[in-house]
TORROGU-850490 format. One record per residue: z, x, y of N, C-alpha, C in turn; residue number from 1. Coordinates in pm, 1 decimal. Example, Ala and Ser with C-alpha at 12.3 -4.5 7.8 and 13.67 -1.06 7.14 Angstrom:
! residues 2
NODE | n.z | n.x | n.y | ca.z | ca.x | ca.y | c.z | c.x | c.y | seq
NODE | 780.0 | 1319.0 | -569.0 | 780.0 | 1230.0 | -450.0 | 780.0 | 1320.0 | -330.0 | 1;
NODE | 708.0 | 1285.0 | -225.0 | 714.0 | 1367.0 | -106.0 | 787.0 | 1290.0 | 3.0 | 2;
***
This chain:
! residues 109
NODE | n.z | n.x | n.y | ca.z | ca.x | ca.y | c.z | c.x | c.y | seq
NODE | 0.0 | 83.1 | -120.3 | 0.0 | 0.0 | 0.0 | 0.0 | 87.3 | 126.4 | 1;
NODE | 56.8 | 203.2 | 125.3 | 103.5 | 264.1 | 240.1 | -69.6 | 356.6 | 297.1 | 2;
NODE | -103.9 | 383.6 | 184.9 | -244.2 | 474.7 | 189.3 | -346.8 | 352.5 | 242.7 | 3;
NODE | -353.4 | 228.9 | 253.3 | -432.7 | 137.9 | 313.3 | -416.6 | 132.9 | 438.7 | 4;
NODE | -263.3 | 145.4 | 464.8 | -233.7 | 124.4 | 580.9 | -244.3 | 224.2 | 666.1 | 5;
NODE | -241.5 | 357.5 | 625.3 | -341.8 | 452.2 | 697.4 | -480.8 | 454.1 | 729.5 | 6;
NODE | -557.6 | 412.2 | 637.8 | -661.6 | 410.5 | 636.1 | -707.9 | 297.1 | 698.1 | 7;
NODE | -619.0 | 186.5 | 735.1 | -671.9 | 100.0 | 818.6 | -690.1 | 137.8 | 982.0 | 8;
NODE | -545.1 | 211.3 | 977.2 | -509.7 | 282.9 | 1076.4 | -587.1 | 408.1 | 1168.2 | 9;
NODE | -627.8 | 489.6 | 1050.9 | -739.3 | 542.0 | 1071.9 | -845.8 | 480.1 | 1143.0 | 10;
NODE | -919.6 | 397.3 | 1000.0 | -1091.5 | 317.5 | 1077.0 | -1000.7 | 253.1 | 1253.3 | 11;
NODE | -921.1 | 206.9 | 1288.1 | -909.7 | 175.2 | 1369.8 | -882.5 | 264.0 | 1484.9 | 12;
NODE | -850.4 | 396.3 | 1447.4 | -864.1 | 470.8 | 1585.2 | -978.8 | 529.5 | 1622.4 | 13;
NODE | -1019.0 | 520.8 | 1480.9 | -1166.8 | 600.8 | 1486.4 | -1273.0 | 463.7 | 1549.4 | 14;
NODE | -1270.6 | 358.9 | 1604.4 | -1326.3 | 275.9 | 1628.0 | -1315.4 | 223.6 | 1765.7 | 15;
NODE | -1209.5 | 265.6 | 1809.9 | -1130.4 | 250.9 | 1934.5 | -1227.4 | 351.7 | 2024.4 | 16;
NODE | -1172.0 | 517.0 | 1980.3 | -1232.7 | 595.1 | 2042.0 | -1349.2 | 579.1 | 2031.3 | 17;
NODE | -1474.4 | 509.4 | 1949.7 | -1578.2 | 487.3 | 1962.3 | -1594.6 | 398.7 | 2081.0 | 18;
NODE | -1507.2 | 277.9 | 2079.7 | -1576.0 | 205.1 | 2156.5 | -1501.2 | 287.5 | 2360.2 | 19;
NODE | -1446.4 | 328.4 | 2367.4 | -1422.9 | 450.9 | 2508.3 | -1548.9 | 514.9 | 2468.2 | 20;
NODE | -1641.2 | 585.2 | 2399.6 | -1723.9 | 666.9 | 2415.5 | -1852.4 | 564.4 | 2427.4 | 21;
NODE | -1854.6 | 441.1 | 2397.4 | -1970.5 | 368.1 | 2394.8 | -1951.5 | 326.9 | 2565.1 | 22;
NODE | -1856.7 | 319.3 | 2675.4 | -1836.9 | 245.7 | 2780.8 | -1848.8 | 403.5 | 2859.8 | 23;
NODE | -1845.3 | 529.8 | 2836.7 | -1862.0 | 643.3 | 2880.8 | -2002.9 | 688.3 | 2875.8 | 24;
NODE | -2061.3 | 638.4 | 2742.0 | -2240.4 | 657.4 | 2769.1 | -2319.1 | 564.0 | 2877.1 | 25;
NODE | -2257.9 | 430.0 | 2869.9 | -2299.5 | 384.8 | 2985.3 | -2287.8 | 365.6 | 3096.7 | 26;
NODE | -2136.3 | 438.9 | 3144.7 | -2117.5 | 496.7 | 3272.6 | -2240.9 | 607.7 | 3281.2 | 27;
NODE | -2164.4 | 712.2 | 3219.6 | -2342.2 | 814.9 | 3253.9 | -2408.6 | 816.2 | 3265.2 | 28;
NODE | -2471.9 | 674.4 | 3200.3 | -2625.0 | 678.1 | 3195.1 | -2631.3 | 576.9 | 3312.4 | 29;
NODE | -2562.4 | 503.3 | 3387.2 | -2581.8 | 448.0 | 3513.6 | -2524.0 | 576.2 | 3627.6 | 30;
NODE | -2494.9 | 690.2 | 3598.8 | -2431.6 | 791.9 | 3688.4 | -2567.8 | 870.1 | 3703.8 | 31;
NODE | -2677.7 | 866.4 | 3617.6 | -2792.1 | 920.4 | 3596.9 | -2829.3 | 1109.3 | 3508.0 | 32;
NODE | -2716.1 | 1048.7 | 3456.5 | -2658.1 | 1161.9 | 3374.9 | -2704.3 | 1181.6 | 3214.0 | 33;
NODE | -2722.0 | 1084.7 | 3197.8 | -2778.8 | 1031.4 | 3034.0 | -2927.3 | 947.4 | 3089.0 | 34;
NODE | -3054.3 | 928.1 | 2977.5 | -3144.1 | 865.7 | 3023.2 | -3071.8 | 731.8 | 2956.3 | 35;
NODE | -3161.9 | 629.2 | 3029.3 | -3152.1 | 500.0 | 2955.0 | -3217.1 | 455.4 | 2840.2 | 36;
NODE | -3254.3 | 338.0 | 2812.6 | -3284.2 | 276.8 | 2701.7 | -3457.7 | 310.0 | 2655.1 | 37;
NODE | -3522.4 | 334.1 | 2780.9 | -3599.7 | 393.0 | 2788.8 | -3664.9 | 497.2 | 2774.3 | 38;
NODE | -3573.5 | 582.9 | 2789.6 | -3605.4 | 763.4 | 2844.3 | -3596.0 | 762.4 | 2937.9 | 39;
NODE | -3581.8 | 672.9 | 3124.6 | -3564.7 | 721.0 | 3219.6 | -3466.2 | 739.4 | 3263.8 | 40;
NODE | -3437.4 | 830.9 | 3398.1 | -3292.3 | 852.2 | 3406.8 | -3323.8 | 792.3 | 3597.1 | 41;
NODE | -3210.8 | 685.0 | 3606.0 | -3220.8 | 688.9 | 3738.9 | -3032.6 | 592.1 | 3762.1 | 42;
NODE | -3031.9 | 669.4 | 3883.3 | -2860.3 | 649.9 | 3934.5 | -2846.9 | 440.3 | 3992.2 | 43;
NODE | -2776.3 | 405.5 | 3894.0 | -2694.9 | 226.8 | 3936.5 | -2529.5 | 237.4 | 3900.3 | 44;
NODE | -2529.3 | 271.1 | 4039.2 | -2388.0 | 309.2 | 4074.5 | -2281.3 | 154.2 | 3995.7 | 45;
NODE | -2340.4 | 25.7 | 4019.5 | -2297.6 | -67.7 | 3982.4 | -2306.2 | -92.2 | 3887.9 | 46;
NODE | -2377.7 | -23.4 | 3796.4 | -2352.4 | -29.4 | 3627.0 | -2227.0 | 65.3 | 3597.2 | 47;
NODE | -2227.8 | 196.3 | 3668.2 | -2143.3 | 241.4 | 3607.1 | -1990.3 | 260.0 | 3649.6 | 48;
NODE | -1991.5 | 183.2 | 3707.4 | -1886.1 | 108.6 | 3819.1 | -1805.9 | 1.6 | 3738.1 | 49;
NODE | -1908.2 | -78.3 | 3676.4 | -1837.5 | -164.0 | 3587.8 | -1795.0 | -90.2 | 3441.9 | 50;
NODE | -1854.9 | -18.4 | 3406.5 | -1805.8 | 75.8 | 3295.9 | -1675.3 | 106.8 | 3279.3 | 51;
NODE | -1691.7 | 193.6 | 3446.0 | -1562.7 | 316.5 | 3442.5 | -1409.4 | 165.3 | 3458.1 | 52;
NODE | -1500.9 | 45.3 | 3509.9 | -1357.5 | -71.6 | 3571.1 | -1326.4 | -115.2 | 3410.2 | 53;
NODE | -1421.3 | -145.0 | 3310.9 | -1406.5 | -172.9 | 3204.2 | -1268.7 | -90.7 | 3117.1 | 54;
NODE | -1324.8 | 41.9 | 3111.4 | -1232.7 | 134.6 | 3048.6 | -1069.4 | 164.6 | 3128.3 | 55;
NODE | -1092.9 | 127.3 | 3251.3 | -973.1 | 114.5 | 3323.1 | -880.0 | -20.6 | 3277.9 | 56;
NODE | -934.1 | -100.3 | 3300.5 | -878.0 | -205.9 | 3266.6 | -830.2 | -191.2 | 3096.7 | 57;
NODE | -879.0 | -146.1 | 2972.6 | -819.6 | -113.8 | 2881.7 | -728.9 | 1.0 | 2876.2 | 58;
NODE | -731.4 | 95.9 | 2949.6 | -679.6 | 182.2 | 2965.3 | -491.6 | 94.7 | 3025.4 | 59;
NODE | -520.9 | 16.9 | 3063.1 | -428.0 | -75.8 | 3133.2 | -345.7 | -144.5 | 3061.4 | 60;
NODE | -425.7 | -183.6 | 2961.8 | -400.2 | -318.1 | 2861.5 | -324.5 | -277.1 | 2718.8 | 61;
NODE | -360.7 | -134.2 | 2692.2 | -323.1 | -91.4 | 2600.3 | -225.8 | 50.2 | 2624.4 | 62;
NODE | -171.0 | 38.2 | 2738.3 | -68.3 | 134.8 | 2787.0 | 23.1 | 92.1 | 2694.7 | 63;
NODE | 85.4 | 189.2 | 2608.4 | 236.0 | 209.2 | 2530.7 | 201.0 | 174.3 | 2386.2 | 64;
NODE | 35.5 | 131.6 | 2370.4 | 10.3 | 123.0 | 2249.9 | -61.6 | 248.6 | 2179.0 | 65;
NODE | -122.2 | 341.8 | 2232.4 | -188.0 | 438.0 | 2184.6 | -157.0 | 558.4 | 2120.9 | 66;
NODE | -205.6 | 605.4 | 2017.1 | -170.6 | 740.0 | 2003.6 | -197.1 | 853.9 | 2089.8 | 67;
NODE | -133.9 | 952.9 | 2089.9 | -115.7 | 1041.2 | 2192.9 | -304.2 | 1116.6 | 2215.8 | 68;
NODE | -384.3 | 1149.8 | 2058.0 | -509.6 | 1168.8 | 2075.4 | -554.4 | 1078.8 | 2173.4 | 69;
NODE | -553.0 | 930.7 | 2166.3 | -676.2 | 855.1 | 2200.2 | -627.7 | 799.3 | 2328.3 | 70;
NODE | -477.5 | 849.4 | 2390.2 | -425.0 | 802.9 | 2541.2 | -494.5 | 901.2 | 2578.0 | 71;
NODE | -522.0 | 1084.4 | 2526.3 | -595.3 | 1192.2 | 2619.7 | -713.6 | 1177.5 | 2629.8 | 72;
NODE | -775.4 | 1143.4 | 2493.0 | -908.7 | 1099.4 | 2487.1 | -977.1 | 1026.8 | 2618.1 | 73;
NODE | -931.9 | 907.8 | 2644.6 | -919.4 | 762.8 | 2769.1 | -922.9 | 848.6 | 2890.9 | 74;
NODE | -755.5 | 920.8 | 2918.2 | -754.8 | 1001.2 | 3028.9 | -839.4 | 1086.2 | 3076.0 | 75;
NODE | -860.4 | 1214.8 | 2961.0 | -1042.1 | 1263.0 | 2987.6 | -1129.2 | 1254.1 | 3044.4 | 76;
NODE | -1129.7 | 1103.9 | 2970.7 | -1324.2 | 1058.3 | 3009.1 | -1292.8 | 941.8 | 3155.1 | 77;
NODE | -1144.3 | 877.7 | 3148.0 | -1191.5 | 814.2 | 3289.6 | -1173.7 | 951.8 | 3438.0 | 78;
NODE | -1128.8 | 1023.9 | 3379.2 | -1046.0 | 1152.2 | 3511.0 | -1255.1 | 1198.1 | 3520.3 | 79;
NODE | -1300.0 | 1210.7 | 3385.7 | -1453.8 | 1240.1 | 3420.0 | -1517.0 | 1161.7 | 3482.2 | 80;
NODE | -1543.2 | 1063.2 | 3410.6 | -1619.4 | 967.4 | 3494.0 | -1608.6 | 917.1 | 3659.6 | 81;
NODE | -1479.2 | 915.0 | 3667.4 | -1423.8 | 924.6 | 3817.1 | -1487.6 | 1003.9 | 3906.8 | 82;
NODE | -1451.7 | 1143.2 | 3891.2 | -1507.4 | 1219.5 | 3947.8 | -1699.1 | 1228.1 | 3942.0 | 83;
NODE | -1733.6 | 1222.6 | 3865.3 | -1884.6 | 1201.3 | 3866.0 | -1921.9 | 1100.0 | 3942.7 | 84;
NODE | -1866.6 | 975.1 | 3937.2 | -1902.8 | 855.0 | 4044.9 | -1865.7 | 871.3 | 4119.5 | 85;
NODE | -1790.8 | 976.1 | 4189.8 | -1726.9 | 1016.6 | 4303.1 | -1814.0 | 1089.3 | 4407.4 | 86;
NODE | -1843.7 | 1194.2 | 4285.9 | -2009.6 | 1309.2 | 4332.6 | -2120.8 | 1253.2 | 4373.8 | 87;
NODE | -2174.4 | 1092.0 | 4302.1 | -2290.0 | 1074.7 | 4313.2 | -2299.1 | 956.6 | 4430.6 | 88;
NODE | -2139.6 | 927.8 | 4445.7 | -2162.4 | 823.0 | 4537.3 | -2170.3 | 882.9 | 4679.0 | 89;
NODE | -2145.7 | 1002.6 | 4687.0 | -2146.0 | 1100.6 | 4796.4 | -2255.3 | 1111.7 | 4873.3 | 90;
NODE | -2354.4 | 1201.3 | 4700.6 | -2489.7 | 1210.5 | 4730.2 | -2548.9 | 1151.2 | 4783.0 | 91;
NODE | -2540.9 | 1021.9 | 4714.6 | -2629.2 | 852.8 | 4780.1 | -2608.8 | 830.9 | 4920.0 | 92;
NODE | -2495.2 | 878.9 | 4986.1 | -2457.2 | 841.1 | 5092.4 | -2501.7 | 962.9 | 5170.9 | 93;
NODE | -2536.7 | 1084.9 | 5166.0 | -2604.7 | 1164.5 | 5216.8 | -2752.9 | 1199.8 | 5283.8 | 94;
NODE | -2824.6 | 1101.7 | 5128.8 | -2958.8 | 1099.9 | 5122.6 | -2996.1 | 1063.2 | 5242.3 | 95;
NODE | -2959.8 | 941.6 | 5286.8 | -3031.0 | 834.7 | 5436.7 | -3058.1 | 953.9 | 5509.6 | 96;
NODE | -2891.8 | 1055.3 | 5580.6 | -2908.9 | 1131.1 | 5667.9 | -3038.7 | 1223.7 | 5698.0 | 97;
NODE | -3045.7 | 1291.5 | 5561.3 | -3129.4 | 1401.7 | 5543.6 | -3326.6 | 1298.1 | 5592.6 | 98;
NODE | -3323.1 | 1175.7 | 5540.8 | -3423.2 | 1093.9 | 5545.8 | -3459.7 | 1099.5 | 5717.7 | 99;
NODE | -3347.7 | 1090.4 | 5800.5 | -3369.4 | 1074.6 | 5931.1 | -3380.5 | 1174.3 | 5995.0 | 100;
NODE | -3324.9 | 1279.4 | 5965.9 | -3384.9 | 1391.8 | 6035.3 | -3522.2 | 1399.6 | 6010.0 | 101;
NODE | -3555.0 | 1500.5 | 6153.3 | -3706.6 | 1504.8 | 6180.0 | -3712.8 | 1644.2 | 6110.2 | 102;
NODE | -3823.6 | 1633.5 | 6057.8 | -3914.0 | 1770.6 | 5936.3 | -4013.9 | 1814.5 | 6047.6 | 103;
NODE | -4015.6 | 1927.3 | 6005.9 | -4044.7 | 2036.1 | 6073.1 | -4255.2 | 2013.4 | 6077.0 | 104;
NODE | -4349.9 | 2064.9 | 6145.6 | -4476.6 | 2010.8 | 6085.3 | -4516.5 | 2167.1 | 6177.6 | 105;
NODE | -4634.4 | 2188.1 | 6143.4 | -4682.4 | 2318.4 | 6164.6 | -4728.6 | 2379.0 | 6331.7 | 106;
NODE | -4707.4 | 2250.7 | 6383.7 | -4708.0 | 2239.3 | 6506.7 | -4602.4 | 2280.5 | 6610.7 | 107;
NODE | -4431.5 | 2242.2 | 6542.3 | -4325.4 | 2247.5 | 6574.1 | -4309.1 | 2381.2 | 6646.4 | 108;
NODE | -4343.2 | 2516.3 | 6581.0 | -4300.5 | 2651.7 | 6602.2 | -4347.4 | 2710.4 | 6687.0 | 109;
***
């Protein structure tokens, strides 16, 4: 009985941490970090926005239930993902600037 109950225990962490790594591919791949379903890779901050809120919110829900692997595991990948949506939301917000400045043309010099 006791060897089931590991092994249930087991498939279930091992399923857990799957599903944090399934809500981490699709943060990335809306961070433009991973391609999509496609092969293309292009940045939807609001996909992976809901990702990283997804895994937060479990991260939430299952405070005091986890094993110590799969609480670092969680911590990891949201402390990553954070910061990556952090970087790219930067970028995005940079781009316009660089758009409005005036470029130089052969005339300028």
């Amino acid at each position: 009985m006791e060897d089931k109950k590991t092994d249930t225990e087991a498939r279930e962490s091992f399923m857990f941490l799957h599903l944090i790594h399934s809500f981490e591919n699709a943060a990335l791949t809306g961070l433009g970090k991973l391609p999509g379903p496609g092969g293309d890779i292009k940045i939807e901050l609001e996909a992976a926005s809901y990702a990283i809120d997804m895994l937060d919110m479990l991260n939430v829900r299952t405070r005091g239930n986890l094993k110590p692997e799969e609480k670092k595991y969680m911590e990891q990948t949201l402390g990553n993902l954070k910061l990556n949506y952090l970087t790219e939301s930067e970028k995005l917000e940079k781009k316009p600037e660089k758009e409005d400045s005036p470029e130089k043309t052969s005339g300028d010099e």
